[in-house]
N, C-alpha and C positions, 0 to 999 in steps of 0.2 A: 801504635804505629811508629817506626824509626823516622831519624828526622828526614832519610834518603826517600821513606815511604812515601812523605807528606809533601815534600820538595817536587816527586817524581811527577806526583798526584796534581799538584799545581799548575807545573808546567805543563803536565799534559789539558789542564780546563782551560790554561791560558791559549794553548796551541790551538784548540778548537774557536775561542773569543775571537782571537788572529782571523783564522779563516774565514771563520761568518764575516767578517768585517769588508772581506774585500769584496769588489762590483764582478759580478760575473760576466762581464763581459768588456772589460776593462784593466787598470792598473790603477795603482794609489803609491805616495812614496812611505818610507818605513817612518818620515817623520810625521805624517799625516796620520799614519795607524797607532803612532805612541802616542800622539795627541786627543787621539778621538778615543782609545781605551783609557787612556790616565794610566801610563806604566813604566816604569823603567826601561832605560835605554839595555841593560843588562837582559830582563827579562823578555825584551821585545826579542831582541837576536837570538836567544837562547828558543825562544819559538819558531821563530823565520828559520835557525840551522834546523831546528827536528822537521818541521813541515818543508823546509828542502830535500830533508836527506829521505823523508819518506814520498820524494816527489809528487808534494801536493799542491806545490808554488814555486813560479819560478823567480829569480832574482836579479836584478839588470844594474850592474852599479854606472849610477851616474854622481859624476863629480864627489859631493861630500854624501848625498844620498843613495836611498835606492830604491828604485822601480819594483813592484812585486805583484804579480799577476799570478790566478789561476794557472796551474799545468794546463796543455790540452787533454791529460787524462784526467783531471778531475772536474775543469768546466763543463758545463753541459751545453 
């Protein structure tokens, strides 16, 4: 596997770790989810942009952090 394969491959098991993470029926901030995964501050956003862009969370910047909740399409 390339190293793009392996990188691709990652970020997409981190992108799913991210999601599980958050309360379905609520929000959590992005420093609370890099803390409760153990992950780089890199790799966390590199997850929150894909699960943005594939609108599966949404993103609310406050101040230094950020708010990140369920879509209402993907919450149940």
């Amino acid at each position: 596997m390339t190293e793009t394969a392996i990188f691709e491959e990652t970020l997409s098991e981190l992108s799913e770790r991210v999601l599980r993470s958050l309360p379905q029926d609520g929000e959590i901030t992005s420093w609370e989810i890099k803390n409760k995964l153990h992950i780089s501050s890199s790799m966390l956003y590199l997850a929150l942009g894909r699960l943005s862009a594939e609108n599966k969370i949404r993103i609310i910047p406050e101040q230094l952090n950020y708010r990140v909740l369920l879509s209402e399409k993907t919450g149940n």
